[in-house]
Backbone as CSV, one residue per row, in Angstrom:
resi,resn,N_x,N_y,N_z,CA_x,CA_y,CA_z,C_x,C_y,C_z
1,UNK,0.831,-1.206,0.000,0.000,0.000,0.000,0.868,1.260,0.000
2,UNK,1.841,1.176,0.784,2.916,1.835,0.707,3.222,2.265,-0.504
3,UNK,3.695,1.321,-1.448,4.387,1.870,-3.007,3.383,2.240,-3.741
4,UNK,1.416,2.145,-3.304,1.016,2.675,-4.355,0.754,4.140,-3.972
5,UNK,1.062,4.355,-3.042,1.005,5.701,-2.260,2.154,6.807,-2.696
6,UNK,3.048,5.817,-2.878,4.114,6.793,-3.180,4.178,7.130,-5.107
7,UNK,3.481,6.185,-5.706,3.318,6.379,-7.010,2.735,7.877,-7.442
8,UNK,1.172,7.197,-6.618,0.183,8.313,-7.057,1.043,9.903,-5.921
9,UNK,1.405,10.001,-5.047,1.935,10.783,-4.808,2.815,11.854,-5.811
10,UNK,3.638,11.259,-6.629,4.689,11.163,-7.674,3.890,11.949,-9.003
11,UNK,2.374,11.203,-8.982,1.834,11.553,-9.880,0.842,13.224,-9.555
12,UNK,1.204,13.214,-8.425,0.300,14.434,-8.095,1.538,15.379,-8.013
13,UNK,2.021,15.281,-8.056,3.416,16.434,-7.810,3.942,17.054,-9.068
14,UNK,3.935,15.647,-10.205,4.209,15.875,-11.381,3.293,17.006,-12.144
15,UNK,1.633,17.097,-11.706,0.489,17.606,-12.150,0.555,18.928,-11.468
16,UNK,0.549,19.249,-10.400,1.384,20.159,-9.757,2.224,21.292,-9.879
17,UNK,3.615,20.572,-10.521,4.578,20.903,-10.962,4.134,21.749,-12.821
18,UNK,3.504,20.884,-13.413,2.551,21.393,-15.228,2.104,22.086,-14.871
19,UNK,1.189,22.796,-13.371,0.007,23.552,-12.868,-1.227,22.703,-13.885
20,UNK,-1.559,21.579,-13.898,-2.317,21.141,-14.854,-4.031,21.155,-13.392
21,UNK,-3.534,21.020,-12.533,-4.480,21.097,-11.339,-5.416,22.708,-11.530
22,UNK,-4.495,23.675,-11.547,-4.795,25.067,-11.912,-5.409,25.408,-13.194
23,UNK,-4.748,24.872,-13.754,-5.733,25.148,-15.372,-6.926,24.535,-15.374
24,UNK,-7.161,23.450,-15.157,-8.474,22.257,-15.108,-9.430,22.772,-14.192
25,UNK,-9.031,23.461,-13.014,-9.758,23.800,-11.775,-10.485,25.010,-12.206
26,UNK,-9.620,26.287,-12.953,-10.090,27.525,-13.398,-10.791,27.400,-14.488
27,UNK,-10.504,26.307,-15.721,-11.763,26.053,-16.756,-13.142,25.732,-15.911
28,UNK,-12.980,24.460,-15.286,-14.324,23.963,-14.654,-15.089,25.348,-14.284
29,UNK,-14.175,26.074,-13.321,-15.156,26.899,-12.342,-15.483,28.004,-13.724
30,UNK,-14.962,28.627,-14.425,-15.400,29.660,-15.491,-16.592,29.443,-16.168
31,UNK,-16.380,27.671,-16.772,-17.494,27.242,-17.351,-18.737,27.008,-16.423
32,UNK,-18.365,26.631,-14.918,-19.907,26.495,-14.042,-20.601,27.861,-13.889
33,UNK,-19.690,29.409,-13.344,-19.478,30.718,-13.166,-20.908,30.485,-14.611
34,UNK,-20.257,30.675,-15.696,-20.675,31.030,-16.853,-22.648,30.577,-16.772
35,UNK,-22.759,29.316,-16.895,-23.691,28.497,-16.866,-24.782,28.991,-15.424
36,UNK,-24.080,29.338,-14.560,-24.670,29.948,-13.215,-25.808,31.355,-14.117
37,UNK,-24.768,32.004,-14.268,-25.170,33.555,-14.649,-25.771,33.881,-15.846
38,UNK,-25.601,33.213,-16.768,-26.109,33.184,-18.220,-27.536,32.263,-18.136
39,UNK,-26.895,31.366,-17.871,-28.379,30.132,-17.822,-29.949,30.240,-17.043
40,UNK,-29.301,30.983,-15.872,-30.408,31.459,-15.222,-31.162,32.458,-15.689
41,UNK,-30.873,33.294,-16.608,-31.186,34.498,-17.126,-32.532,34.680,-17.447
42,UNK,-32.982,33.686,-17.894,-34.177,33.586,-18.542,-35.757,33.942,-17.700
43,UNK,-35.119,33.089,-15.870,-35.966,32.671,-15.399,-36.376,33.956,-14.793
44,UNK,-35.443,35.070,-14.541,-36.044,36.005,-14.022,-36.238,36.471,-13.019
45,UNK,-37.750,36.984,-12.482,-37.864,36.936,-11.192,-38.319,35.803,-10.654
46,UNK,-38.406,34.811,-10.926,-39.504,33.432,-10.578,-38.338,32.695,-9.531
47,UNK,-39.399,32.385,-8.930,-38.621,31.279,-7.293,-38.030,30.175,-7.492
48,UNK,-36.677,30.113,-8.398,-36.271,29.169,-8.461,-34.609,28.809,-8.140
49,UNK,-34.080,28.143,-7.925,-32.854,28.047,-6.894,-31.526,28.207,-7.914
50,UNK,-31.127,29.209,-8.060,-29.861,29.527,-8.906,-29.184,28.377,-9.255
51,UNK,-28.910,27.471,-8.108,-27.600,26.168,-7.717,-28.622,24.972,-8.127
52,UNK,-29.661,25.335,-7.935,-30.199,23.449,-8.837,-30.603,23.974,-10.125
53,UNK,-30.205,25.300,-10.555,-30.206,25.660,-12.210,-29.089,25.193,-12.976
54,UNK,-27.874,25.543,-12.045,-26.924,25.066,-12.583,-26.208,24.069,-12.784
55,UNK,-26.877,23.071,-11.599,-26.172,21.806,-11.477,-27.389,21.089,-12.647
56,UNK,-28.499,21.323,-13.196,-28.967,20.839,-14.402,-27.901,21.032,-15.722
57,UNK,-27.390,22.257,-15.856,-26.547,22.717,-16.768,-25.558,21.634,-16.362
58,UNK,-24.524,21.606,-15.644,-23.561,21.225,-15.551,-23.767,19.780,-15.918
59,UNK,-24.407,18.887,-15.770,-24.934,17.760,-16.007,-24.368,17.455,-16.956
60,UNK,-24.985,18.429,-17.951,-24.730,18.284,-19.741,-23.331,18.310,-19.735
61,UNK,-22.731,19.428,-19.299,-21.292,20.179,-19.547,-20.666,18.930,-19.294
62,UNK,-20.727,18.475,-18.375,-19.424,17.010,-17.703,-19.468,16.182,-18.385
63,UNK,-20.640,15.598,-18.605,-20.705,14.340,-19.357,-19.719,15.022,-20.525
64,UNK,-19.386,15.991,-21.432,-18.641,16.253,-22.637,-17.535,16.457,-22.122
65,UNK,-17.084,17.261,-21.143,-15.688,17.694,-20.920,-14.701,16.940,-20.055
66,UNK,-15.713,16.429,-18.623,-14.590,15.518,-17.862,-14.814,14.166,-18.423
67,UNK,-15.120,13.410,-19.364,-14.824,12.160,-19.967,-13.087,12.532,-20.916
68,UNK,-13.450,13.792,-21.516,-12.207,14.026,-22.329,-11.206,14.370,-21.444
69,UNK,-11.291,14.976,-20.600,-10.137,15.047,-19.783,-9.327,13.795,-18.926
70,UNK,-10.299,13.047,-18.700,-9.859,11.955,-18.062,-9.305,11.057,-19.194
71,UNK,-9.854,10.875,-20.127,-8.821,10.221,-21.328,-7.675,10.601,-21.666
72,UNK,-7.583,11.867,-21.694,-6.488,13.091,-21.776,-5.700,12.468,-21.108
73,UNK,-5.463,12.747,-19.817,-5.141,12.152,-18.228,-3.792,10.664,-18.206
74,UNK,-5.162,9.681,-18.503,-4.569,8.606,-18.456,-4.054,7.608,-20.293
75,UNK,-4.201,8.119,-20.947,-4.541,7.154,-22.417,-3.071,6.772,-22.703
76,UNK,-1.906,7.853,-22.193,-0.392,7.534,-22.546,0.523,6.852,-21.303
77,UNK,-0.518,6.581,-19.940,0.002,6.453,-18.575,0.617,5.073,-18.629
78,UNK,0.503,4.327,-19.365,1.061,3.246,-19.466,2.342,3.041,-20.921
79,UNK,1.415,3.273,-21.807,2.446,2.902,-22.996,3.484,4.037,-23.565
80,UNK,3.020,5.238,-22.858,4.251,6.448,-22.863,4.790,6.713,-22.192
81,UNK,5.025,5.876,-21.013,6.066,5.255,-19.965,6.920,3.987,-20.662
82,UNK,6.323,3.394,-21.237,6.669,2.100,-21.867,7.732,2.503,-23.320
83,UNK,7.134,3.514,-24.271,7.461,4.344,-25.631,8.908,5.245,-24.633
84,UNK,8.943,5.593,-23.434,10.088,6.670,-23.244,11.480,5.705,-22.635
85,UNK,10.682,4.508,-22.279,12.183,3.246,-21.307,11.849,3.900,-20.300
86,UNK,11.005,4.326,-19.355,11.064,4.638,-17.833,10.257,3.727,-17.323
87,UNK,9.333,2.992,-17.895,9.246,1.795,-17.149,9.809,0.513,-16.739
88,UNK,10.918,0.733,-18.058,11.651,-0.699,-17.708,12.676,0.083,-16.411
89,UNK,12.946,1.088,-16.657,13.626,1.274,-15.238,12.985,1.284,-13.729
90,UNK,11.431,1.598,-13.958,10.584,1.353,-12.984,10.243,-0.022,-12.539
91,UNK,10.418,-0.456,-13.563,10.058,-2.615,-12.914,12.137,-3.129,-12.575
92,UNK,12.921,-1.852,-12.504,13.638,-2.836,-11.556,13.628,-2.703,-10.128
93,UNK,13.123,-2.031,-9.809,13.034,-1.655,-8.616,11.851,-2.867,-8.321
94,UNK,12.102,-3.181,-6.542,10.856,-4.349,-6.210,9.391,-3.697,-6.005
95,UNK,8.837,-3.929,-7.288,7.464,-3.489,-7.419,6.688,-4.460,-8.247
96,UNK,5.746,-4.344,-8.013,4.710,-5.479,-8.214,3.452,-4.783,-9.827
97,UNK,3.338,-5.362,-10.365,2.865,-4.442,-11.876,1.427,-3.668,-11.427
98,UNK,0.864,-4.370,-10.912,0.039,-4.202,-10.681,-0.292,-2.701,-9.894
99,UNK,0.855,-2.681,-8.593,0.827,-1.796,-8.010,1.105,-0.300,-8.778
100,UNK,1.766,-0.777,-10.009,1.940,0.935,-10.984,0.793,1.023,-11.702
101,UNK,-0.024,0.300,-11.568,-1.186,0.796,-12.621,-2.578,1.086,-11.022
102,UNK,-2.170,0.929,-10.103,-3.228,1.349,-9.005,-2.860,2.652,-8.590
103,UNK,-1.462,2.848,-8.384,-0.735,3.884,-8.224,-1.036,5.274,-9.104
104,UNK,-0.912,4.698,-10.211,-1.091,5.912,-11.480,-2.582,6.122,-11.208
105,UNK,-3.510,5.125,-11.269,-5.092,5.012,-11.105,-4.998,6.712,-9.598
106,UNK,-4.755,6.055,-8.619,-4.817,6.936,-7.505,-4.688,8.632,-7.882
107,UNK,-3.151,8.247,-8.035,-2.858,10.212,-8.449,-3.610,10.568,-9.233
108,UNK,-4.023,10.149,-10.506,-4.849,10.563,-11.265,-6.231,11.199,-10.924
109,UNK,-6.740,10.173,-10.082,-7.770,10.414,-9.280,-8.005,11.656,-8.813
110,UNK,-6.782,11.481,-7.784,-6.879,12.522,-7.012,-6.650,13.768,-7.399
111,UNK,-5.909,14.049,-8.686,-5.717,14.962,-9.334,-7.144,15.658,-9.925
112,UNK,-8.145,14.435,-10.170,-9.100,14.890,-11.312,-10.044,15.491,-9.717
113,UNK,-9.930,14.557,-8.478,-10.556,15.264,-7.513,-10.352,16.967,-7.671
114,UNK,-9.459,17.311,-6.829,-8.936,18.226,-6.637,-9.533,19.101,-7.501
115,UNK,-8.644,19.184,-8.689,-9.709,19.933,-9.765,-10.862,20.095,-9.564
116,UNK,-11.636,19.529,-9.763,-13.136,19.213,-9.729,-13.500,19.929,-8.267
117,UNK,-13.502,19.157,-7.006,-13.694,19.979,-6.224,-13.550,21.748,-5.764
118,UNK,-12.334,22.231,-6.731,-11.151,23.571,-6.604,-12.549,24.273,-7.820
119,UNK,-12.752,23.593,-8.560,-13.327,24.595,-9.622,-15.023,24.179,-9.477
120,UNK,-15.785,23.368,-9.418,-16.815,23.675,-8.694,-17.167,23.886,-7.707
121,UNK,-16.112,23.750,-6.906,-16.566,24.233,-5.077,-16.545,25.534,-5.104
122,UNK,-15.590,26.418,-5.760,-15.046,27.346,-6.154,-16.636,28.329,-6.769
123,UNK,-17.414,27.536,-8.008,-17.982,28.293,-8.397,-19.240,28.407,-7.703
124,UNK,-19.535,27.260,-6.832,-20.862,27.068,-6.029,-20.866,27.864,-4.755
125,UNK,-19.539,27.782,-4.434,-20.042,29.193,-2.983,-19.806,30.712,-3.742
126,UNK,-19.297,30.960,-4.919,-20.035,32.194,-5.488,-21.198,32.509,-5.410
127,UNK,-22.152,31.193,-6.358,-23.333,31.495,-6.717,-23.902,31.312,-5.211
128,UNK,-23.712,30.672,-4.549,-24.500,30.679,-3.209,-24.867,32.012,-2.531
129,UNK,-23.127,32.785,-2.361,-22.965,33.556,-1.948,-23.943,35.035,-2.485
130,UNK,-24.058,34.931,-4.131,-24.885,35.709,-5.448,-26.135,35.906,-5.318
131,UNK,-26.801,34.405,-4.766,-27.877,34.245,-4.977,-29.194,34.491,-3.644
132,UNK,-30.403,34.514,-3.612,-31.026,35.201,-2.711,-30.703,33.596,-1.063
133,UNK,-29.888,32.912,-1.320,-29.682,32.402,-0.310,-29.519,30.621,-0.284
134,UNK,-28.995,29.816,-0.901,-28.965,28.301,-1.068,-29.113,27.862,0.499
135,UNK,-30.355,26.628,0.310,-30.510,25.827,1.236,-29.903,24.909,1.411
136,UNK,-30.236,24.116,2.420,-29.242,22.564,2.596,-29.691,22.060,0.958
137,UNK,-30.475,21.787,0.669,-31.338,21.082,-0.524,-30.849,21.595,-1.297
138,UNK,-30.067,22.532,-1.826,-29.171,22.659,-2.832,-27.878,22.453,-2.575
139,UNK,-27.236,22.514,-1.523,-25.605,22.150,-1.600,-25.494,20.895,-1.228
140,UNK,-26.605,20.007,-1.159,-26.647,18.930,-1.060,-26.675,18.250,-2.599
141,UNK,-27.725,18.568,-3.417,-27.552,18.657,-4.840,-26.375,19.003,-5.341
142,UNK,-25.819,19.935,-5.009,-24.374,20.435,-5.652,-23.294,19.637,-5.482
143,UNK,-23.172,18.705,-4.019,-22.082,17.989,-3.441,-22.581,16.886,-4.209
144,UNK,-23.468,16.095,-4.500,-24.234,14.927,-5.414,-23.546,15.102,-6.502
145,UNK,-23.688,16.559,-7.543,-22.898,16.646,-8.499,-21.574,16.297,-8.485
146,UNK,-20.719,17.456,-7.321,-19.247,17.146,-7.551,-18.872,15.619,-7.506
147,UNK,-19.299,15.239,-6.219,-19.186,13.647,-6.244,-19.310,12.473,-7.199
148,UNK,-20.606,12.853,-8.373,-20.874,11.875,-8.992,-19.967,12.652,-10.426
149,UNK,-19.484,13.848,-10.576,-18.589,14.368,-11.255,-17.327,13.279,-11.000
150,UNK,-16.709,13.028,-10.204,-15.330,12.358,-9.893,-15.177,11.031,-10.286
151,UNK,-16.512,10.492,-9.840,-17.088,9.158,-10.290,-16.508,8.909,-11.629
152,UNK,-17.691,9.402,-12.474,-17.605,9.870,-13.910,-16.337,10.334,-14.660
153,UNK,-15.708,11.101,-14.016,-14.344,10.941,-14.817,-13.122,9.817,-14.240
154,UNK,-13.155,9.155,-13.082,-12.684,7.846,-12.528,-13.077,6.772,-13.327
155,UNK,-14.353,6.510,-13.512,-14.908,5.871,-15.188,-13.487,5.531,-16.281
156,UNK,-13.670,6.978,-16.530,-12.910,7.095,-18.141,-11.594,7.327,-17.609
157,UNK,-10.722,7.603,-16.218,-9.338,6.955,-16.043,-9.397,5.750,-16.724
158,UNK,-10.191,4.574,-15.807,-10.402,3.301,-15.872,-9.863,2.607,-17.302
159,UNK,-10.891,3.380,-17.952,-10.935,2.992,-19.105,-9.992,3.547,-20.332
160,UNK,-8.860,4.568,-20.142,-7.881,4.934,-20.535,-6.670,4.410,-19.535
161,UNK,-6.702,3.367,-19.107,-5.715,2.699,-18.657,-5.894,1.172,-19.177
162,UNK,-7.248,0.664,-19.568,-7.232,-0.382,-20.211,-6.870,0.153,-21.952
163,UNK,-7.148,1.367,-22.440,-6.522,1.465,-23.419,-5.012,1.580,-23.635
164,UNK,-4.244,2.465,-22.667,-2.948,2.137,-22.722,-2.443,1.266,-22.406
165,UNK,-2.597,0.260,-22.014,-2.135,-1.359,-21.774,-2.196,-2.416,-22.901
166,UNK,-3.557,-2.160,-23.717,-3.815,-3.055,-24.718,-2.654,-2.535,-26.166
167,UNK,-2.141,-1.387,-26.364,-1.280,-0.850,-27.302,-0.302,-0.656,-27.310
168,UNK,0.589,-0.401,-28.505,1.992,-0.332,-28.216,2.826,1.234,-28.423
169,UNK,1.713,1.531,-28.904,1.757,2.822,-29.780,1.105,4.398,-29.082
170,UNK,1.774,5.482,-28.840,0.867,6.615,-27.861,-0.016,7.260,-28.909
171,UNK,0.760,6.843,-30.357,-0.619,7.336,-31.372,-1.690,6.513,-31.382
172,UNK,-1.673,5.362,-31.269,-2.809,4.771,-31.437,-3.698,4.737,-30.311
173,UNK,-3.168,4.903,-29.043,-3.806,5.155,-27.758,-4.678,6.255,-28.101
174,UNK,-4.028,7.651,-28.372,-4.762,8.738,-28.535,-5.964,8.546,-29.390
175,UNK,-5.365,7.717,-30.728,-6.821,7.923,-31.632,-8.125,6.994,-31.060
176,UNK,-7.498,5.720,-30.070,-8.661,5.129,-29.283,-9.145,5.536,-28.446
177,UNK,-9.111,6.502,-27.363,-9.290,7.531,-26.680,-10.151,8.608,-26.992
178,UNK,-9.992,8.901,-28.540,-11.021,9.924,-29.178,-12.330,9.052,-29.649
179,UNK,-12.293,8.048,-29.955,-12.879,7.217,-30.616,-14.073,6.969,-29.690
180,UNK,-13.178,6.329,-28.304,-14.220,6.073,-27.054,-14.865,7.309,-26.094
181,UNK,-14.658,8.691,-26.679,-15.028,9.425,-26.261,-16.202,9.536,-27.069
182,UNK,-16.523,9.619,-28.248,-17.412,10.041,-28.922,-18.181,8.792,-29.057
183,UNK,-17.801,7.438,-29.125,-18.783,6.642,-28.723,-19.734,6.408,-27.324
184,UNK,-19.260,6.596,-26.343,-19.615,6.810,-24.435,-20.761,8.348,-24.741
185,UNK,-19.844,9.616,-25.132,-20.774,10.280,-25.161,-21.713,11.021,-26.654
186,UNK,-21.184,10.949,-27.108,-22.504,11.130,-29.327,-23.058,10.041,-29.410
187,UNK,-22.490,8.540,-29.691,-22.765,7.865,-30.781,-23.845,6.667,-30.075
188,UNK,-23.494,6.294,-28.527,-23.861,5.680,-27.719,-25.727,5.849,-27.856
189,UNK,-25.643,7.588,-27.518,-26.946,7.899,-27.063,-28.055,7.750,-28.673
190,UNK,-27.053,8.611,-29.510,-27.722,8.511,-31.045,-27.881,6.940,-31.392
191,UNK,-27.576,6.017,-31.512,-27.879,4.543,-31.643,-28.943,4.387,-30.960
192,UNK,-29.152,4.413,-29.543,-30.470,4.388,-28.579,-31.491,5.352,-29.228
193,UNK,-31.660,6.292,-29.266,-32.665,7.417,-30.042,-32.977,6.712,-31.343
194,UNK,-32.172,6.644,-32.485,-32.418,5.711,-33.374,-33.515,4.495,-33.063
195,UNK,-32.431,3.673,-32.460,-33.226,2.569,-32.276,-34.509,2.681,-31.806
196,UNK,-34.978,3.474,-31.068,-36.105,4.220,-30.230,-37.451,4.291,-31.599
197,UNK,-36.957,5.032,-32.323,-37.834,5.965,-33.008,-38.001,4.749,-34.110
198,UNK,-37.122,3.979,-34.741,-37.292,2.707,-35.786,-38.342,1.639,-35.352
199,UNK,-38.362,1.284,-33.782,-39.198,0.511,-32.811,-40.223,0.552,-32.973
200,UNK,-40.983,2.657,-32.523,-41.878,3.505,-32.171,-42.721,2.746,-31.080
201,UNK,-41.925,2.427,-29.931,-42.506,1.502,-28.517,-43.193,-0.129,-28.505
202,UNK,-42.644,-0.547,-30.045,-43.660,-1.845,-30.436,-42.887,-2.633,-29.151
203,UNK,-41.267,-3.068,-29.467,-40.761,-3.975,-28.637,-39.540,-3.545,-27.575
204,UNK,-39.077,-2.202,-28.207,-38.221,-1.836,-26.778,-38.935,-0.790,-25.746
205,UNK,-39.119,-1.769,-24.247,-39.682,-1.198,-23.311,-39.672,-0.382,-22.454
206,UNK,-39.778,0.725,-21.762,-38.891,1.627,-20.878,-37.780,0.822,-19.849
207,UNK,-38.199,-0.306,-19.163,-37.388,-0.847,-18.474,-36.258,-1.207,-19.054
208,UNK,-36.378,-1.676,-20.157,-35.109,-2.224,-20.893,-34.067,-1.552,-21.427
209,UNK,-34.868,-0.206,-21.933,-33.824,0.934,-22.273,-33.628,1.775,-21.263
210,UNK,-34.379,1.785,-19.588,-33.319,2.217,-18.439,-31.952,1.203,-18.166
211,UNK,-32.245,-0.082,-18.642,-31.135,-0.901,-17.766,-30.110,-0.814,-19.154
212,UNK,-29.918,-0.519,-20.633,-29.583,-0.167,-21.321,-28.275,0.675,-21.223
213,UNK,-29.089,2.025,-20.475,-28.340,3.491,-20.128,-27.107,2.821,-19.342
214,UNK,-27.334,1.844,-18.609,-26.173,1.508,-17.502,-25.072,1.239,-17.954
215,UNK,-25.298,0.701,-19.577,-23.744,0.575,-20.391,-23.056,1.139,-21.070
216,UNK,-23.412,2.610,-20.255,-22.818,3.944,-20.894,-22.626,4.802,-19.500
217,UNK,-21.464,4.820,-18.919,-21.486,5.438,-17.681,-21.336,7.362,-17.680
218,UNK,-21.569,7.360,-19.297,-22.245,9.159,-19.374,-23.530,8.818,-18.877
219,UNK,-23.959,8.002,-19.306,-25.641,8.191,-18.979,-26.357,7.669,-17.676
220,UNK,-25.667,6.955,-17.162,-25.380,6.356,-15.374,-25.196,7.810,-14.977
221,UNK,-24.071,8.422,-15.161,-24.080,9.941,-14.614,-25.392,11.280,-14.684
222,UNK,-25.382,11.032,-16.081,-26.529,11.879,-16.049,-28.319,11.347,-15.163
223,UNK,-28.459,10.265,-15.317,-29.579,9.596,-14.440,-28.923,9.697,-13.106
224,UNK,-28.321,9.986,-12.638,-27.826,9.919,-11.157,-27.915,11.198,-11.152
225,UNK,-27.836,12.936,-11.907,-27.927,14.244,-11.365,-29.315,14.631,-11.476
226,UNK,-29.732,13.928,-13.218,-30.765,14.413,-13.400,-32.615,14.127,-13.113
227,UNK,-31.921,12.668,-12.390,-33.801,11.939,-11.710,-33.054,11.751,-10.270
228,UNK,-32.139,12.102,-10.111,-31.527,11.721,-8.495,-32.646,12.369,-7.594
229,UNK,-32.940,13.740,-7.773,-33.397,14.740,-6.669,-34.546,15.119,-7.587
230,UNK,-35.710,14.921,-6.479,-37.035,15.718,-7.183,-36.788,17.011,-7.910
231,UNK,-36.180,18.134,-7.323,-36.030,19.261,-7.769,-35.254,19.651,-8.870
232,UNK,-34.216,18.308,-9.021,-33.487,18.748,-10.553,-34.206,18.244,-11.604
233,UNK,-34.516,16.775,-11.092,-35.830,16.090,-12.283,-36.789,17.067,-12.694
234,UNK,-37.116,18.021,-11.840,-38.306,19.196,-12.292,-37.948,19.791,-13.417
235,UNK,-36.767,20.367,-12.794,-36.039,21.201,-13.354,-34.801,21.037,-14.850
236,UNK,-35.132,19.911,-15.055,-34.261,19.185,-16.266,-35.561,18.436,-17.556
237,UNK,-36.514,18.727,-16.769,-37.851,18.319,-17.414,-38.348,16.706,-17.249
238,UNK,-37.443,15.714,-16.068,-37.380,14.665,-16.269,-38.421,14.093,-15.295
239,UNK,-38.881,15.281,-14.410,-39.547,14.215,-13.411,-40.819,13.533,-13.972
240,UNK,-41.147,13.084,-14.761,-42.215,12.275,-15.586,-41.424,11.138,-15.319
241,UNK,-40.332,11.239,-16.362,-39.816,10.256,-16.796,-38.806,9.445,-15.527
242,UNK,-38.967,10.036,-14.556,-38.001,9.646,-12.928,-39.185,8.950,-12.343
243,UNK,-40.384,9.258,-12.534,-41.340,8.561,-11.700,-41.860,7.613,-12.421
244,UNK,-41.661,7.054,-13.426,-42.138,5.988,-13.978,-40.646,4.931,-14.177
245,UNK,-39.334,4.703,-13.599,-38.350,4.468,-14.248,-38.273,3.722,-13.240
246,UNK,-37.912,2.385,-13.753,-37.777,0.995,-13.284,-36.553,0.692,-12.812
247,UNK,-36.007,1.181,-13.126,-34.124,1.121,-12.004,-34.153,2.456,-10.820
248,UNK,-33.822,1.676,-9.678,-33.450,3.253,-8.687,-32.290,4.257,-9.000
249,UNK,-32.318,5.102,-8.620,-30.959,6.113,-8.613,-30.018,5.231,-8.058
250,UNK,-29.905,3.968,-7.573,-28.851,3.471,-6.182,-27.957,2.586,-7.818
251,UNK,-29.099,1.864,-8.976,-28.338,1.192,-10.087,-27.354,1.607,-10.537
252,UNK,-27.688,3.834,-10.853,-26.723,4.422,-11.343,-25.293,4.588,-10.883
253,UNK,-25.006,4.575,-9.746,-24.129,4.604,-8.761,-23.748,3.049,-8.975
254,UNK,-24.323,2.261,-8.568,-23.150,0.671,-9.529,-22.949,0.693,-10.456
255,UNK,-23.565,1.052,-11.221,-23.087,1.232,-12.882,-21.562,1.854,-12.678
256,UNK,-22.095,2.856,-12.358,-20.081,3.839,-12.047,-19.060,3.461,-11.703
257,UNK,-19.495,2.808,-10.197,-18.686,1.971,-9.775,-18.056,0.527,-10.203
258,UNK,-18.655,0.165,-11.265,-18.699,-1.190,-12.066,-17.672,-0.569,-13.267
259,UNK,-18.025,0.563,-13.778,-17.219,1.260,-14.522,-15.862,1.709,-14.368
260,UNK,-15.852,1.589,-12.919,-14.493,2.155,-12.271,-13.454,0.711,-12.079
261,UNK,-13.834,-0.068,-11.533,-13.631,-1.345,-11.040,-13.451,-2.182,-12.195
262,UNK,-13.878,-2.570,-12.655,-13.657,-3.530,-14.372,-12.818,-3.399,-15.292
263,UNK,-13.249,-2.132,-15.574,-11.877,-1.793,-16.684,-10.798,-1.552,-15.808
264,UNK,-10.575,-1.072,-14.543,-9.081,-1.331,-13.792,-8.396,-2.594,-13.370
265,UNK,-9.398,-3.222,-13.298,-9.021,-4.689,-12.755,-8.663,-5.805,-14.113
266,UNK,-9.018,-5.265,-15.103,-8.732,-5.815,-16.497,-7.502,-5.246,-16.704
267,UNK,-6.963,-4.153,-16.772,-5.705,-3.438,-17.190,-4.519,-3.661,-16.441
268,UNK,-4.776,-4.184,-15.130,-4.141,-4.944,-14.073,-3.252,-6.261,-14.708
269,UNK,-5.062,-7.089,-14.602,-4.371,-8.329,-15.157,-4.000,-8.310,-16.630
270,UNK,-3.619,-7.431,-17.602,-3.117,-7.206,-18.933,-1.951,-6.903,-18.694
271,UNK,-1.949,-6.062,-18.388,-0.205,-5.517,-17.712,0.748,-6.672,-17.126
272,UNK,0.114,-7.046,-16.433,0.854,-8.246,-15.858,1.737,-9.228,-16.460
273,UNK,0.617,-9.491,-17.804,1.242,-10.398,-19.039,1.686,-9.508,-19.886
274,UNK,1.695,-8.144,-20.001,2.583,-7.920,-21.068,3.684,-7.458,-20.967
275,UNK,4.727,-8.096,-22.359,6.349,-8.276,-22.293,6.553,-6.358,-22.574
276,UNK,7.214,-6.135,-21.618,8.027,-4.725,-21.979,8.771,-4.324,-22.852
């Protein structure tokens, strides 16, 4: 536990050191800032909670930006260690393979934490501060977000560490990385809609296309902000579709976690067997 501590340590210092923590932290919060003040605009004078306006917005925003970042992140963490010879100098030292790909998993993490927390924590006690007064019931919503934000891009570490393991190449990592970005979040949902509308409800059932969503952990995310809480479901237009939906909010949250866990535990045992 020790050496994976000191990995991801290594890896947070390195991120640190880029200010890549600072840049990531000040986009997030500009773009939430933005979405706060613009988005609400519409509503006016009407009684509605600045911070569960925005955490509807943000919903959308993450699912596009922290999947790419987290691919960003991790897609070269293995095989552009491997492409530079610093891993073969890293496996002489007594370390266990496994432990550099939990290690890297960690810092990463914690890196994408940080961020995430630095730039929406950042923009939510603005708007709190802005607005005619946030209740528990919204920074409770808001902490739901950041949280299931971290999730969600821990996901797509996951899964940009089973891509850099399976390749030999940091170009070909990258172009699989873009590939699985736009499939997880465009192509995933457009196939389902498709398929939807070709059907027109003869044989695919709502239940089937909730348990569906679960094999897309953009859309595990978004069902976890957007039917999680009565008030965002209102407010995202979903609560129809939250009160008739045959999986709980508790599925979406394994889904993530299934997302997180699988593809790491696969890239584990890949690594293991592959020759350096």
């Amino acid at each position: 536990m020790k050496t994976i501590w000191i990995i991801a340590l290594k890896e947070l210092k390195d991120a640190l050191r880029n200010r890549w923590i600072i840049a990531a932290s000040c986009l997030l919060a500009v773009l939430a800032l933005s979405l706060a003040f613009v988005g609400t605009a519409p509503v006016g004078g009407a009684k509605i909670s600045t911070m569960q306006v925005t955490v509807v917005s943000l919903s959308s925003l993450s699912v596009f930006l922290v999947p790419l970042i987290s691919l960003m992140l991790s897609y070269d963490s293995i095989v552009g260690e491997v492409e530079r010879g610093s891993m073969l100098l890293l496996l002489t030292y007594p370390i266990n393979r496994w432990q550099i790909i939990f290690g890297k998993f960690l810092g990463h993490t914690l890196i994408l934490s940080i961020a995430t927390i630095l730039g929406y924590g950042a923009a939510g006690f603005l708007i709190g501060l802005s607005s005619n007064g946030a209740n528990i019931q919204d920074w409770l919503v808001f902490s739901s977000l950041i949280a299931s934000t971290v999730l969600l891009g821990s996901a797509f570490l996951s899964i940009g560490y089973l891509l850099s393991v399976c390749v030999k190449e940091r170009a070909t990592a990258i172009g699989l990385a873009v590939a699985v970005w736009l499939l997880f979040v465009l192509l995933f949902d457009m196939a389902v809609l498709g398929a939807l509308v070709v059907d027109q409800g003869e044989n695919l059932k709502s239940d089937f296309v909730n348990f569906l969503l679960l094999f897309n952990p953009a859309d595990s995310f978004r069902l976890l902000n957007l039917t999680g809480f009565d008030s965002t479901a209102a407010l995202s237009g979903m609560s129809s579709i939250a009160g008739r939906a045959v999986l709980p909010v508790q599925y979406a949250i394994i889904a993530l976690l299934g997302w997180i866990s699988l593809p790491l535990l696969l890239s584990g045992y890949l690594f293991s067997r592959r020759e350096i």
